[in-house]
VMD Tcl script that draws the C-alpha trace (Angstrom):
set ca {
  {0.00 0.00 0.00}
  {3.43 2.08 0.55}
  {4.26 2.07 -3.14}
  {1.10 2.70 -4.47}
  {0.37 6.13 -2.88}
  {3.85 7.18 -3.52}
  {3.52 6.40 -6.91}
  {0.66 8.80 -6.99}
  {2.43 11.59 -5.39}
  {4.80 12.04 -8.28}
  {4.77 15.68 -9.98}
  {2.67 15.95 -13.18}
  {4.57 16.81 -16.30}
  {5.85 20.59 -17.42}
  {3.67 22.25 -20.01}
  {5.08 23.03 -24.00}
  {6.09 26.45 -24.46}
  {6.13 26.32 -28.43}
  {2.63 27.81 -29.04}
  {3.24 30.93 -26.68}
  {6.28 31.34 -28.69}
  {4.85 31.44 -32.20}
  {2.42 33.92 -30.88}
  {4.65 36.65 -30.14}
  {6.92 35.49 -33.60}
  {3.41 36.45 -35.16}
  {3.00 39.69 -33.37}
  {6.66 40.60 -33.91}
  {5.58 39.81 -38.10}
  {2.74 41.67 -38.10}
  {3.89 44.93 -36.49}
  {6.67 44.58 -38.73}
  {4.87 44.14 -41.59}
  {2.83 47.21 -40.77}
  {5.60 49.40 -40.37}
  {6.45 48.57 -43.71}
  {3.28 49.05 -45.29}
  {3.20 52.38 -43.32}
  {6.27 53.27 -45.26}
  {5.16 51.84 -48.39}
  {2.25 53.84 -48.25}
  {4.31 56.65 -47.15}
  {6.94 56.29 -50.12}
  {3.90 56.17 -52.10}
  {2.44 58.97 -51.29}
  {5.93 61.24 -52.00}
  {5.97 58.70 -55.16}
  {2.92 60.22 -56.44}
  {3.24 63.67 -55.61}
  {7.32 63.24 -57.06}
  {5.11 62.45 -60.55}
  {4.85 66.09 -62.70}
  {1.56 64.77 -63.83}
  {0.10 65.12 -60.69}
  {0.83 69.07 -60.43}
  {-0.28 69.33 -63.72}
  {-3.81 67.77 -62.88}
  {-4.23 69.48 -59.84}
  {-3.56 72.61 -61.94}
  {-6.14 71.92 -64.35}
  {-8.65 71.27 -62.30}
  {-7.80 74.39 -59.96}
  {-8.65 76.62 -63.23}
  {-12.08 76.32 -63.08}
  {-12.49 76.94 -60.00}
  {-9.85 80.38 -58.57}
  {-8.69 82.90 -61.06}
  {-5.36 83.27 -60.92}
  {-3.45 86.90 -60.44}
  {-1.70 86.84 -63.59}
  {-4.79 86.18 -65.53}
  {-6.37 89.24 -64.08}
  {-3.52 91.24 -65.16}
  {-3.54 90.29 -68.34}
  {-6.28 92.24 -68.66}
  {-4.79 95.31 -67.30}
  {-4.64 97.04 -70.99}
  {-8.84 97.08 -71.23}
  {-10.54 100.13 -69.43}
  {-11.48 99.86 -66.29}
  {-14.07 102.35 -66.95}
  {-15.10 100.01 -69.36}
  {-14.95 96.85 -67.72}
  {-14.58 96.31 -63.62}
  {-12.67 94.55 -61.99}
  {-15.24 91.83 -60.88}
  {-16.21 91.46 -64.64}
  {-13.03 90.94 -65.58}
  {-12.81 88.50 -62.91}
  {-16.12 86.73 -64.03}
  {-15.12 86.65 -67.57}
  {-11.77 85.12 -66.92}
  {-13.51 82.80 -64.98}
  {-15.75 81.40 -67.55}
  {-13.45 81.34 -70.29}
  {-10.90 79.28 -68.01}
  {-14.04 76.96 -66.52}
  {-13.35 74.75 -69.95}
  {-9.75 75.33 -70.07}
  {-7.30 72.56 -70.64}
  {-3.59 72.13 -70.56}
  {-1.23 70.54 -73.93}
  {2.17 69.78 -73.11}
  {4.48 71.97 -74.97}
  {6.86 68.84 -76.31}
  {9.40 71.01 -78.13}
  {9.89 72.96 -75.12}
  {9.94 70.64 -72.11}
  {12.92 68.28 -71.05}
  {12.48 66.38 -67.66}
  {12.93 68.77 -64.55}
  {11.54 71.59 -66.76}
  {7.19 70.86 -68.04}
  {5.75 73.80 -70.36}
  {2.28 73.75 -71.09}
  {-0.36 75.18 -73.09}
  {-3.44 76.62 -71.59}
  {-5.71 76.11 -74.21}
  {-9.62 77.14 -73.91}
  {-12.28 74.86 -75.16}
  {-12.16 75.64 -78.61}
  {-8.68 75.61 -78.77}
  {-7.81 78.63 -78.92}
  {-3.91 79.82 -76.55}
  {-4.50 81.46 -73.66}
  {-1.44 80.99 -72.13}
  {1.50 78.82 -70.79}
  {2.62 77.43 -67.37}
  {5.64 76.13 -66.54}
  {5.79 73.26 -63.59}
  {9.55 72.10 -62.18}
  {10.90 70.48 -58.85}
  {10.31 73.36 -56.11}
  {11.03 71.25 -53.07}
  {12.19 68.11 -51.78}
  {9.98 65.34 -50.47}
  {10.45 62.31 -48.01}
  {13.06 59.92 -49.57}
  {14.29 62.89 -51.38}
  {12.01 62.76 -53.92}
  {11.00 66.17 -56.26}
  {7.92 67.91 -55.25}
  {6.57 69.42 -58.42}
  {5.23 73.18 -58.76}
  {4.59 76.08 -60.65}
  {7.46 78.02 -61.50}
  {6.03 80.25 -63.80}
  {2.76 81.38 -65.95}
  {1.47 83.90 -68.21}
  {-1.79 84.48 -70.07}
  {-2.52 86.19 -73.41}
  {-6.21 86.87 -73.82}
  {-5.22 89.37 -76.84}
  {-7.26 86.97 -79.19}
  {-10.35 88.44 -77.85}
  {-9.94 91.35 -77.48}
  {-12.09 93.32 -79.94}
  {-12.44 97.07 -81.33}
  {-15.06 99.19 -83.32}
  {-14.86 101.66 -84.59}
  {-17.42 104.37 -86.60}
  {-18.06 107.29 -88.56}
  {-20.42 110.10 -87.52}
  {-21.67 113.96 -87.92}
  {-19.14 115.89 -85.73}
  {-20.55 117.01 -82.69}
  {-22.27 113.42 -82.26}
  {-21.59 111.75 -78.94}
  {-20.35 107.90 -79.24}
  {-20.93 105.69 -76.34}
  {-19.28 102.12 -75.84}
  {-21.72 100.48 -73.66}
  {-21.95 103.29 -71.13}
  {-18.85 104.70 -71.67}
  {-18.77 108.19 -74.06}
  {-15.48 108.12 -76.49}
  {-14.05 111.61 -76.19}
  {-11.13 112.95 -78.16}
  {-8.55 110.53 -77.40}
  {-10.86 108.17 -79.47}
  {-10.69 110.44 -82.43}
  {-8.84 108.64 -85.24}
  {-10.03 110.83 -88.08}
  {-11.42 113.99 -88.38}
  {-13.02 116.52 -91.31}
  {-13.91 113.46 -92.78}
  {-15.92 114.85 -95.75}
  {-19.78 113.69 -96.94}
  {-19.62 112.21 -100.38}
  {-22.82 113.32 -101.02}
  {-22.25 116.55 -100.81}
  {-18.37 116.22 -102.65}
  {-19.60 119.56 -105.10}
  {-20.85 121.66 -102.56}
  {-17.11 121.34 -100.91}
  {-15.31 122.61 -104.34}
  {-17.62 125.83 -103.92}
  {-18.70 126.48 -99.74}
  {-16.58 126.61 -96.80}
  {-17.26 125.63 -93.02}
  {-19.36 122.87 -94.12}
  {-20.35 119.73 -92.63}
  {-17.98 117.19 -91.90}
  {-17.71 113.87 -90.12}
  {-15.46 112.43 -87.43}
  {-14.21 108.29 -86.87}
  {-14.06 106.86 -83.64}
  {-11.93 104.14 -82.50}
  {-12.79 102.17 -79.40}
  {-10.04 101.10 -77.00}
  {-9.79 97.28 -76.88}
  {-12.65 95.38 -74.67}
  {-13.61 92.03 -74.60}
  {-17.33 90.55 -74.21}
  {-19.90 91.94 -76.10}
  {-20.40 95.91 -75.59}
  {-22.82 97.90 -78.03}
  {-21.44 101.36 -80.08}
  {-24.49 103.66 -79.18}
  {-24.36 106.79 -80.95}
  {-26.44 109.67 -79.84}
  {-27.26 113.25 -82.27}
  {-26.75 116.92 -81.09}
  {-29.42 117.02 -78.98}
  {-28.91 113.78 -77.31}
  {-31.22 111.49 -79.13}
  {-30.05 108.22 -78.70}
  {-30.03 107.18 -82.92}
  {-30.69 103.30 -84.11}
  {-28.20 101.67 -86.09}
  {-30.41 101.35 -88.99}
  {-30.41 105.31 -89.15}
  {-26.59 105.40 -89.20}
  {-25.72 106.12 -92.82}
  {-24.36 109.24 -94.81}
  {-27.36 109.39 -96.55}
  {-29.69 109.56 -92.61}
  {-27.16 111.72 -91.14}
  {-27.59 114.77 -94.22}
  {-31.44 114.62 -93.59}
  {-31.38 116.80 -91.09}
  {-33.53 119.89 -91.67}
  {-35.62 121.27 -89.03}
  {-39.43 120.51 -89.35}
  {-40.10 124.03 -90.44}
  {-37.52 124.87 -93.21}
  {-38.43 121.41 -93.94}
  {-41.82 122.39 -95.20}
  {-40.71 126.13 -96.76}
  {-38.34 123.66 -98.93}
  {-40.96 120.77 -99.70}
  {-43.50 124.20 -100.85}
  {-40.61 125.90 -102.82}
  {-39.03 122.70 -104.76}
  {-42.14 121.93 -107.34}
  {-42.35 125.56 -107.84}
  {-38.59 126.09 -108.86}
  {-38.61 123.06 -110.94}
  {-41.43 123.19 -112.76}
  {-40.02 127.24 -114.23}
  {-36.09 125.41 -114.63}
  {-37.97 122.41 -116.79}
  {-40.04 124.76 -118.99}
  {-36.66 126.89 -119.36}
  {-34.59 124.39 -120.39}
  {-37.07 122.76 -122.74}
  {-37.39 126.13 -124.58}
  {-40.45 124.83 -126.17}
  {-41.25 127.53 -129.36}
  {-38.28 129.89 -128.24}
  {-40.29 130.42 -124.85}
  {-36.69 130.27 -122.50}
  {-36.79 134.03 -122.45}
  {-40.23 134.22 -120.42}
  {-39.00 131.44 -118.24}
  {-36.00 133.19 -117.21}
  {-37.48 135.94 -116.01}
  {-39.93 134.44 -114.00}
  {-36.82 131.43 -112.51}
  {-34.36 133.96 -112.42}
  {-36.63 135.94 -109.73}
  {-36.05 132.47 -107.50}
  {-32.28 132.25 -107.55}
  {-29.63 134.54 -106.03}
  {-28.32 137.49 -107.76}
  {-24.69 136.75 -108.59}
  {-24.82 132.88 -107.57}
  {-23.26 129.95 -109.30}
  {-27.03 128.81 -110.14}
  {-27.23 132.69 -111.48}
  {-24.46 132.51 -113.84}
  {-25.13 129.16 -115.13}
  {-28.61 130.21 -116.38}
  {-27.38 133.19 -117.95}
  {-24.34 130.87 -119.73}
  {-27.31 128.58 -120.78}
  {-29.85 131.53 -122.01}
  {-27.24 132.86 -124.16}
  {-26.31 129.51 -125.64}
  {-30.37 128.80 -126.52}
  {-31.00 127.92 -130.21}
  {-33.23 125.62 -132.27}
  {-35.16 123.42 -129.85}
  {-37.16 120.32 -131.01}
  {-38.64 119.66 -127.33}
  {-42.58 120.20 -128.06}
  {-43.71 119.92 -124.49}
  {-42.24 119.15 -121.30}
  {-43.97 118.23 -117.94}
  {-43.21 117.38 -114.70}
  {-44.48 113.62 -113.63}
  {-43.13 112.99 -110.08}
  {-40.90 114.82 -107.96}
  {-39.07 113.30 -105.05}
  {-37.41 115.28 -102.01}
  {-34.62 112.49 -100.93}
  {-33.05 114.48 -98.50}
  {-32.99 118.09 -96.96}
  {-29.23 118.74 -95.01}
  {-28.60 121.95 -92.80}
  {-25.19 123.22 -94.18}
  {-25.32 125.92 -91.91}
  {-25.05 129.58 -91.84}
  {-28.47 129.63 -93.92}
  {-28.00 126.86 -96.29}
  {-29.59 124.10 -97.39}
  {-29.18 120.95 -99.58}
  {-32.12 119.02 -101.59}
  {-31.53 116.10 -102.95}
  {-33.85 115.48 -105.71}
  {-35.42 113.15 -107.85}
  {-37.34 113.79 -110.61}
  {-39.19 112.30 -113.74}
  {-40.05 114.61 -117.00}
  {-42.18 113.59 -119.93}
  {-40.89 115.25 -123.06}
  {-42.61 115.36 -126.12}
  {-40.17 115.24 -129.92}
  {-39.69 114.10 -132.80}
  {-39.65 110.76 -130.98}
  {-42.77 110.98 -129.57}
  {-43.10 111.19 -125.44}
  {-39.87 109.83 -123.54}
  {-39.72 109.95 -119.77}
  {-36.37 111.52 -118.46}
  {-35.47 110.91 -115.15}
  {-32.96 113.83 -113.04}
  {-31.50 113.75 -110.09}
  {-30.10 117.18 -108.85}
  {-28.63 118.58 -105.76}
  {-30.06 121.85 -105.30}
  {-28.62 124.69 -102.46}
  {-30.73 126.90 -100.79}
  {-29.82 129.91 -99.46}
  {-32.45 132.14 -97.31}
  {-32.61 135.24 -97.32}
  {-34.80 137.90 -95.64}
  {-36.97 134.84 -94.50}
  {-37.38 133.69 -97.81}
  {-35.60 130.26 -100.21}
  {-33.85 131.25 -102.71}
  {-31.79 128.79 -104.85}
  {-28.25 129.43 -105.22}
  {-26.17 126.44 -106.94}
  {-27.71 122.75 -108.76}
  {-25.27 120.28 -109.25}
  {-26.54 116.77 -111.36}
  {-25.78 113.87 -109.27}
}
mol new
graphics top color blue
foreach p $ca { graphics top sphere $p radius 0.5 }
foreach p [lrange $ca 0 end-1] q [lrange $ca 1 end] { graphics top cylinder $p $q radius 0.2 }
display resetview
């Protein structure tokens, strides 16, 4: 009985350590291997941001959204009084929303990136230039912008126009005074005659905007600061200017006047001699119109006109040439009676006016 309970004293066996062991080997691998991913991901990272690509992307897509500073002075040369500063700023901004960058090849080597800044339908705004600014972890390059510009000449536009001197241009709300002036004394074609024989006539004057961009009306606005439309902007509008009431005095004297000058020059049966009397006594005494007549009277012969008479008269135009003058452009249609039978002629004259004591009297015709 000895034995047996001594036998089941004995101590029990000691436990394997192995598994306790390959736990912290497994810990020890996985903080290790953690650390390195941590550093891969870190290396990575300055990988990515080493990579001129990225710059350029982040570039891009930074267009759209801030204008930059050097845009904004690009756009130092249009008028301020013209265009603000915040719509400058909003028109930079929507033409650079759509904007997209083309790598200059022929200019670009590997620490040095030029780009085009193109806008969406392709036309150059501009270049940037990226290189290494800065040094990374693991000493890699961190890209950057090391220099841009912008040209946004290509849209800039300019007008320009032609108008009455002493007419007020406007671009949008801005007036164009003398500095916009390109030409002055510019003379009226329609009246080219009148300028062999008057002075101090009228004359016109060409404006030439400064450069804007956008889309900014010419408004032109008359002497006493009617705003004009642009169909009404022609030669031909601006010399109809008469006032309403020698308007009518030259409407009432025109049929009169031409009716005596037809029958004179027709000299129907030697008949030129009444006629002159009676048209002289509606021209000025010692005028070019005066002279003329008498050159004509005294070169009257043989005439084979049987009848002349007036179908249609048509007052084109009256123009104030100031100082008591006036222009008529007229057309007119005859029927004359010869040999031929009846043959319509059709005129058209330029006839001065010239008052005098309240009254028209006609002073110089010139056939247009």
């Amino acid at each position: 009985m000895a034995k047996k309970n001594r036998k089941a004293e004995a101590p029990e066996r000691k436990q394997s350590a192995f598994p306790t062991v390959v736990v912290i080997y497994l810990w020890i691998l996985l903080i290790l291997g953690g650390g390195a991913l941590w550093v891969l991901r870190d290396f990575l990272q300055a990988y990515e941001l080493s990579r001129p690509s990225y710059c350029v992307a982040d570039y891009e897509a930074a267009l759209g959204e801030t204008v930059p500073a050097s845009a904004l002075r690009a756009l130092d040369s249009v008028d301020a009084r013209i265009m603000s500063d915040e719509e400058k700023s909003a028109w930079v901004q929507a033409l650079l929303r759509d904007a997209s960058l083309s790598k200059d090849s022929s200019q670009s080597w590997e620490e040095h990136q030029v780009y085009f800044i193109q806008s969406a339908d392709g036309q150059k705004l501009g270049s940037v230039v990226f290189e290494p600014v800065d040094t990374a972890e693991f000493r890699m390059p961190v890209w950057g912008v090391r220099e841009e510009s912008f040209d946004f000449s290509a849209y800039y536009r300019s007008a320009g126009i032609t108008v009455p001197a002493g007419w007020q241009v406007r671009l949008g709300e801005l007036p164009l005074g003398p500095e916009s002036v390109a030409e002055d004394q510019i003379p009226f074609a329609l009246l080219a005659e009148c300028y062999l024989h008057y002075e101090n006539l009228p004359t016109m004057v060409r404006y030439e905007t400064p450069p804007f961009v956008g889309d900014l009306p010419l408004r032109v606005f008359d002497g006493q600061g009617r705003e004009v439309p642009a169909e009404q902007l022609t030669e031909e509008a601006f010399l109809d200017d008469c006032p309403d009431e020698m308007r009518q005095q030259v409407n009432d004297f025109v049929p009169e006047f031409l009716h005596l000058y037809v029958l004179f020059s027709a000299d129907i049966k030697d008949s030129a001699r009444y006629y002159y009397n009676l048209l002289t006594a509606l021209v000025q005494p010692g005028s070019q119109l005066a002279e003329r007549l008498k050159l004509a009277f005294e070169g009257f012969g043989y005439s084979a006109t049987r009848s002349a008479e007036l179908e249609a008269i048509t007052v084109n135009r009256i123009t104030d040439l100031g100082a008591g003058l006036y222009a008529a452009d007229i057309s007119y249609t005859t029927q004359v009676k010869g040999h031929e039978g009846v043959v319509p002629v059709d005129d058209h004259i330029l006839l001065v006016l010239r008052t005098v004591n309240g009254q028209l009297l006609a002073d110089a015709l010139y056939y247009q």
